[in-house]
N, CA, C and O atoms as a GROMACS GRO file, in nm:
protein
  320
    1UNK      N    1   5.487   4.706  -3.072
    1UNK     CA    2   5.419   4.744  -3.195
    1UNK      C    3   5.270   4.753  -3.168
    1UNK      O    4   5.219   4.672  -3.091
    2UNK      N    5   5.180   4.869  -3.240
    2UNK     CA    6   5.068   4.869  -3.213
    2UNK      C    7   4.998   4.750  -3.294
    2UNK      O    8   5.059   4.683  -3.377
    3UNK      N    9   4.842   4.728  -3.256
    3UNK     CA   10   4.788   4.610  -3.305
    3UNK      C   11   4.667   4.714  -3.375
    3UNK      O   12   4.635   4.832  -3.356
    4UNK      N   13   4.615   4.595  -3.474
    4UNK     CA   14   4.514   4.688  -3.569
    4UNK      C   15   4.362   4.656  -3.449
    4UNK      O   16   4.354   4.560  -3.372
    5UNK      N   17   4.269   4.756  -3.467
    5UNK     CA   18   4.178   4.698  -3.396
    5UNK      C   19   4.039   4.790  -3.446
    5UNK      O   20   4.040   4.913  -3.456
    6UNK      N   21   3.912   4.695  -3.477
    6UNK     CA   22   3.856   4.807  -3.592
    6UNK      C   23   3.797   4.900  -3.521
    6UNK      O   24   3.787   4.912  -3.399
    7UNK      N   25   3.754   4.973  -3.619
    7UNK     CA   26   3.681   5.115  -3.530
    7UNK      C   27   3.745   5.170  -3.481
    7UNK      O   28   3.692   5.280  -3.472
    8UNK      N   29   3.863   5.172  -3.420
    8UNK     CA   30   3.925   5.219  -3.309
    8UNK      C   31   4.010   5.290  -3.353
    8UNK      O   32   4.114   5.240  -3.311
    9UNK      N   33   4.044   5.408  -3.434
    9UNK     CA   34   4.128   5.484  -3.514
    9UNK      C   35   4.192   5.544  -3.396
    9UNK      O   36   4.140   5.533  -3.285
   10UNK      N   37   4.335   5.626  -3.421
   10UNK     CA   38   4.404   5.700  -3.320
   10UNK      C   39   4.357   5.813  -3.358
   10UNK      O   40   4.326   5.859  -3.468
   11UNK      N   41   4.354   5.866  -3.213
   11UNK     CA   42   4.357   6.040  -3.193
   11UNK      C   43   4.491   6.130  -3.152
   11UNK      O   44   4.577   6.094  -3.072
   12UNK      N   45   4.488   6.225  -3.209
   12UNK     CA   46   4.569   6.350  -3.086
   12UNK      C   47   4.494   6.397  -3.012
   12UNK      O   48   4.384   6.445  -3.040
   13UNK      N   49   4.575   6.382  -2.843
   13UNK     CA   50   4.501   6.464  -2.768
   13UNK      C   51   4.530   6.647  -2.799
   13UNK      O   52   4.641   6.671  -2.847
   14UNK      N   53   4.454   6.748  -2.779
   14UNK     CA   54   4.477   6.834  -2.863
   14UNK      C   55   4.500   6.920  -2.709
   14UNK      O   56   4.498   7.043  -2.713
   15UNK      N   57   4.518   6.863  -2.601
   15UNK     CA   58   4.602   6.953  -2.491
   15UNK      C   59   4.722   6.882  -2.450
   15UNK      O   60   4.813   6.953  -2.406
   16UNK      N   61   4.744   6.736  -2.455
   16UNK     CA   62   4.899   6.688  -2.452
   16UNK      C   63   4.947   6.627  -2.554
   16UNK      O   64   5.063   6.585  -2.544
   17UNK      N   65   4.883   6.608  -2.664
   17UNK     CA   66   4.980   6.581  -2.760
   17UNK      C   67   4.961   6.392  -2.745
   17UNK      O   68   4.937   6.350  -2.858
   18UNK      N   69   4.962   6.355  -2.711
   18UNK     CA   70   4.969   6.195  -2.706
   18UNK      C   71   4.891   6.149  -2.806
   18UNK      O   72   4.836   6.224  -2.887
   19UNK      N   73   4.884   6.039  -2.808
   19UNK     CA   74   4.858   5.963  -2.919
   19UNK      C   75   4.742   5.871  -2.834
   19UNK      O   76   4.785   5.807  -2.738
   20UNK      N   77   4.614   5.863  -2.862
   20UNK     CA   78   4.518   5.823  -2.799
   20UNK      C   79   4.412   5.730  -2.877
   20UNK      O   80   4.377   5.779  -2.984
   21UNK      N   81   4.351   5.597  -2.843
   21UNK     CA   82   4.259   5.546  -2.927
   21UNK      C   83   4.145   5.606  -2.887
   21UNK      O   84   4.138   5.683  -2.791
   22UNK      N   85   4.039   5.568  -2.969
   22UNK     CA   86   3.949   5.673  -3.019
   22UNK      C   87   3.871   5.666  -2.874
   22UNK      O   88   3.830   5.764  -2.810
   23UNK      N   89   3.856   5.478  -2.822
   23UNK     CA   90   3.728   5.478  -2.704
   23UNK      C   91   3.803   5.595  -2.546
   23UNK      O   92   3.744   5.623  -2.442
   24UNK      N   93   3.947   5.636  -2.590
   24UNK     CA   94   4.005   5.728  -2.480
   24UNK      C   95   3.995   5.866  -2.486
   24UNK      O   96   4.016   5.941  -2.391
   25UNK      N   97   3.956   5.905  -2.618
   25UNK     CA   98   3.936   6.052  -2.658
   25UNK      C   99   3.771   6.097  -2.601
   25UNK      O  100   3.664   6.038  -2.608
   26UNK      N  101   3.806   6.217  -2.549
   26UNK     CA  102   3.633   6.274  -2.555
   26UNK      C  103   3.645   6.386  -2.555
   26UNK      O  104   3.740   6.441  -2.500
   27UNK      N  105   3.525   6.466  -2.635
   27UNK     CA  106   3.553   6.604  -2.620
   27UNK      C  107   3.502   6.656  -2.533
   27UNK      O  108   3.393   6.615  -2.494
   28UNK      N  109   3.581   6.789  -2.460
   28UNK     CA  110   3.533   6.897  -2.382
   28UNK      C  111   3.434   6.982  -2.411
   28UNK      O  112   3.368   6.976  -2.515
   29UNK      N  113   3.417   7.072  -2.312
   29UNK     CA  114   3.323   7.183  -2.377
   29UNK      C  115   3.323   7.309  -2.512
   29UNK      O  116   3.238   7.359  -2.585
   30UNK      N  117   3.506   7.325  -2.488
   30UNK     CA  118   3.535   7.371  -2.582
   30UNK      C  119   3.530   7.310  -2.749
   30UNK      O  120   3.556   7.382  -2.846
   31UNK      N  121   3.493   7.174  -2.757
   31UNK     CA  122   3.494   7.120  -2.868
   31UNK      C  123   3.619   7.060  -2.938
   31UNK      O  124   3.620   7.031  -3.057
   32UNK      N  125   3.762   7.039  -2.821
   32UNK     CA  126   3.860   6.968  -2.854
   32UNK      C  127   3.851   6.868  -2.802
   32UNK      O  128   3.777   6.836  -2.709
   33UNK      N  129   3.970   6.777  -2.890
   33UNK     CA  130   3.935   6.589  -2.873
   33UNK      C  131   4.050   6.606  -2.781
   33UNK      O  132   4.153   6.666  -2.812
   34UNK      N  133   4.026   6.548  -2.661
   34UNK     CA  134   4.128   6.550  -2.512
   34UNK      C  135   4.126   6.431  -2.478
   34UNK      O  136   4.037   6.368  -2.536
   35UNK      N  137   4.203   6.356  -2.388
   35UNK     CA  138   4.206   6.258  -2.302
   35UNK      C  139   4.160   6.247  -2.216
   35UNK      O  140   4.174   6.326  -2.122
   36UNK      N  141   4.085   6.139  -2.213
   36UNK     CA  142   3.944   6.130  -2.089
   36UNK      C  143   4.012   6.113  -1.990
   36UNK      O  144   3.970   6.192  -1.905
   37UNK      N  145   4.078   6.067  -1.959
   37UNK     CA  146   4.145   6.021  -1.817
   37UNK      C  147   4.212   6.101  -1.774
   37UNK      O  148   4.207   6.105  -1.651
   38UNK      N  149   4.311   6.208  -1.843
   38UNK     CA  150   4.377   6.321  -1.747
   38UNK      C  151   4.373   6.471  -1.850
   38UNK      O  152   4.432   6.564  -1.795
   39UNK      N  153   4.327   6.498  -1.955
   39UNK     CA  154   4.309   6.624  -1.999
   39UNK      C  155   4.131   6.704  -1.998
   39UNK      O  156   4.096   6.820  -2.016
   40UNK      N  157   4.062   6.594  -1.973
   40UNK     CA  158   3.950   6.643  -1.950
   40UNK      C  159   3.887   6.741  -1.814
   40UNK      O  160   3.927   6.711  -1.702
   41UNK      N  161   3.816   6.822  -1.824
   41UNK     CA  162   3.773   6.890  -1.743
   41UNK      C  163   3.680   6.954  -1.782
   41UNK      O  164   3.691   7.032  -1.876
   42UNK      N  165   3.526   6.924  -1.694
   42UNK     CA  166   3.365   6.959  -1.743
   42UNK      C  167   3.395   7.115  -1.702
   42UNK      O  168   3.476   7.149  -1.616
   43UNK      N  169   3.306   7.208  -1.786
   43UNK     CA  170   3.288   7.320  -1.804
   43UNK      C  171   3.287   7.350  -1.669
   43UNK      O  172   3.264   7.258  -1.590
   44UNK      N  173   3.318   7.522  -1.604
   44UNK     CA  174   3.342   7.571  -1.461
   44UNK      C  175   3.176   7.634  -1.470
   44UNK      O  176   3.121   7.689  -1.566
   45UNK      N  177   3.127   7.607  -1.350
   45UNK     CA  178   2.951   7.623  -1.351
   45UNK      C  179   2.976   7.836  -1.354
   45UNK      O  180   2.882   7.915  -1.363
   46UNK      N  181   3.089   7.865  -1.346
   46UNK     CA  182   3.037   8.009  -1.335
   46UNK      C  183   3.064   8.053  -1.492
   46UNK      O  184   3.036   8.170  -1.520
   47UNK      N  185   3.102   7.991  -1.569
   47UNK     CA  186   3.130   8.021  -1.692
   47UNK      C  187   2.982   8.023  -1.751
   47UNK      O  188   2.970   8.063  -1.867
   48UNK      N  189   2.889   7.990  -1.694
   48UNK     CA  190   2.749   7.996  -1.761
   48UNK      C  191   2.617   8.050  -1.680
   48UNK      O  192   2.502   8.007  -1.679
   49UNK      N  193   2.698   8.194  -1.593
   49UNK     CA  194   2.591   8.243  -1.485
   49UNK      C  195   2.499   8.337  -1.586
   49UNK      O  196   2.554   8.402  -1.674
   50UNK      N  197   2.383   8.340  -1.570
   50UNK     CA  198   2.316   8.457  -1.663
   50UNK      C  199   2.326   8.576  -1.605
   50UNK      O  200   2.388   8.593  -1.500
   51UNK      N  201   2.278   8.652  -1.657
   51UNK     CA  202   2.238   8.811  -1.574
   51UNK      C  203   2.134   8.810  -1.500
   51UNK      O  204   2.041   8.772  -1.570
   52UNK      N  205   2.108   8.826  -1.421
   52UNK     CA  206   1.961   8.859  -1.345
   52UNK      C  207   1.934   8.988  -1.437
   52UNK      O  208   2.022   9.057  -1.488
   53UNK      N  209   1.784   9.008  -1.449
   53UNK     CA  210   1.714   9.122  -1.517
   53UNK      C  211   1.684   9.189  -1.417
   53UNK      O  212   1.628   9.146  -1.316
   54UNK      N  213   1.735   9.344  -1.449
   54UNK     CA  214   1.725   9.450  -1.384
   54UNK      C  215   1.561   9.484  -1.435
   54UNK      O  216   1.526   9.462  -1.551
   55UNK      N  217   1.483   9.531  -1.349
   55UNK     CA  218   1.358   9.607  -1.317
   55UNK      C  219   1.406   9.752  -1.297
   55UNK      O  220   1.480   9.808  -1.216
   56UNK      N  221   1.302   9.806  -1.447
   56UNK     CA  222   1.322   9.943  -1.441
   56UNK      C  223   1.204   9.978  -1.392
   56UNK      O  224   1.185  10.083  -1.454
   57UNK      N  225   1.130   9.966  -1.337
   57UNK     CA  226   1.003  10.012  -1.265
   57UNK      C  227   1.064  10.112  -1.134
   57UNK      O  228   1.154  10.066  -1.064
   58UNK      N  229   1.013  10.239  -1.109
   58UNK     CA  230   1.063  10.317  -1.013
   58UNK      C  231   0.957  10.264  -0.920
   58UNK      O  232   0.846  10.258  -0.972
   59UNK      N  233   0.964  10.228  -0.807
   59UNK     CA  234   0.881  10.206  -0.688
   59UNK      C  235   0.857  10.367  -0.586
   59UNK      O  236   0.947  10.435  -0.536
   60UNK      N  237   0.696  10.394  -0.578
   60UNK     CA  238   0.649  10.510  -0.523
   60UNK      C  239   0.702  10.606  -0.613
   60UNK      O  240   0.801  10.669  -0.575
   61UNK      N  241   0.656  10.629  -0.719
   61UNK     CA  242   0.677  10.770  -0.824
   61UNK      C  243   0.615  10.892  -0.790
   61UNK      O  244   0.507  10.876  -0.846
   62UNK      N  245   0.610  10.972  -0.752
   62UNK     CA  246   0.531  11.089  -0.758
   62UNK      C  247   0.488  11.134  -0.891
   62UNK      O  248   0.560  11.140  -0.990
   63UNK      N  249   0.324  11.176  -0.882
   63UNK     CA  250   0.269  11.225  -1.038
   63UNK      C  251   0.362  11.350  -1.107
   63UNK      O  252   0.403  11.447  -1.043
   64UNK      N  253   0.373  11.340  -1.174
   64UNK     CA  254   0.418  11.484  -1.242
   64UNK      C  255   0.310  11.605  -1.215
   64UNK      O  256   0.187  11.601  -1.216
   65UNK      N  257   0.377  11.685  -1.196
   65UNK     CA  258   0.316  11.860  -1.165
   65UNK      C  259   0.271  11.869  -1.287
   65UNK      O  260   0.287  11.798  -1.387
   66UNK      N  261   0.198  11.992  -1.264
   66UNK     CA  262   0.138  12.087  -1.433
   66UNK      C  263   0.259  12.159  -1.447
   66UNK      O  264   0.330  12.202  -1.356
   67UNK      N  265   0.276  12.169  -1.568
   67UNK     CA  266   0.371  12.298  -1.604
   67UNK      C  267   0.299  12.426  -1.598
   67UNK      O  268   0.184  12.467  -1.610
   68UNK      N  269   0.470  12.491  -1.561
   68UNK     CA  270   0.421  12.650  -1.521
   68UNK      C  271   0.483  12.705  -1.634
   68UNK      O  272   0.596  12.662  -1.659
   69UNK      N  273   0.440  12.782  -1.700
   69UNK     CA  274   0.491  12.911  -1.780
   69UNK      C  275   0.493  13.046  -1.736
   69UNK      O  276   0.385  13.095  -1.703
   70UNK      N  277   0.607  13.125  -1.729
   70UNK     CA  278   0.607  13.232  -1.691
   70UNK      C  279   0.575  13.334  -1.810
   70UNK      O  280   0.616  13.295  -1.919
   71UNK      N  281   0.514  13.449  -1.811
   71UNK     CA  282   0.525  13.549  -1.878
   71UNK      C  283   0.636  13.684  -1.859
   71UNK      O  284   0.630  13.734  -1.747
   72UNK      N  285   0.709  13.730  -1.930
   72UNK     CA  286   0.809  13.816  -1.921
   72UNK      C  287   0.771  13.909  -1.817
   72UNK      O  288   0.838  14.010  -1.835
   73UNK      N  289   0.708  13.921  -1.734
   73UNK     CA  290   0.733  14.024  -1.652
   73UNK      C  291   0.670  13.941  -1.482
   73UNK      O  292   0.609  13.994  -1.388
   74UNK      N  293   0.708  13.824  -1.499
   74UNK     CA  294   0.667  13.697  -1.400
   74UNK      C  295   0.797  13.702  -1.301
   74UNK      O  296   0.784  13.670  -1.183
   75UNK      N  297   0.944  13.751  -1.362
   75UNK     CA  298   1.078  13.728  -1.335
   75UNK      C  299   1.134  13.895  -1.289
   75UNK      O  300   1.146  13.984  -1.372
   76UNK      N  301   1.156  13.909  -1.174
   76UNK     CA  302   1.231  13.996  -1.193
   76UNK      C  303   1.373  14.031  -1.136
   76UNK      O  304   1.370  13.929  -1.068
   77UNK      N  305   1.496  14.087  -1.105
   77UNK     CA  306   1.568  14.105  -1.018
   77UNK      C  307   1.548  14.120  -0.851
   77UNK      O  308   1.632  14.121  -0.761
   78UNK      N  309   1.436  14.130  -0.849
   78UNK     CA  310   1.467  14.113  -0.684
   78UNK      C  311   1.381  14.021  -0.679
   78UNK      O  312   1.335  14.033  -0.565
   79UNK      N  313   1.300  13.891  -0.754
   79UNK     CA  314   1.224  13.778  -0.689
   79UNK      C  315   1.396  13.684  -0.703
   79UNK      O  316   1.418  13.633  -0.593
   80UNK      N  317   1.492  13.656  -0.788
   80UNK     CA  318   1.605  13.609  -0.794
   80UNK      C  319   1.644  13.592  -0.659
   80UNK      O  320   1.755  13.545  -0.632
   0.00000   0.00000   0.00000
């Protein structure tokens, strides 16, 4: 038979199901109450890699040219 003992309310572990006092419960990262001793497991370090920031800077750009406008008779069949 269980014994009363204060503070110490029962838990479910919420990955096996057992029946756990409270100083055996701890939560994970996910925010469920698990069993410290065999359902626990600290977050996987790649589950929290950031992005490296991409640099949009073009390295060695060349200036932009002037624009050219042609006038209609700039084009003809045999410069093509």
């Amino acid at each position: 038979m269980t014994t009363y003992i204060p503070g110490e309310p029962w838990f479910l572990c919420e990955i096996c199901g057992f029946r756990r006092r409270r100083s055996q419960i701890r939560k994970n990262w996910k925010n469920q109450k698990v069993c410290a001793d065999t359902c626990y497991e600290p977050k996987h370090p790649q589950l929290s890699i950031r992005a490296v920031k991409e640099t949009i800077a073009v390295r060695e750009a060349r200036p932009e040219g002037e624009d050219v406008y042609l006038e209609p008779g700039d084009v003809t069949p045999d410069s093509l």
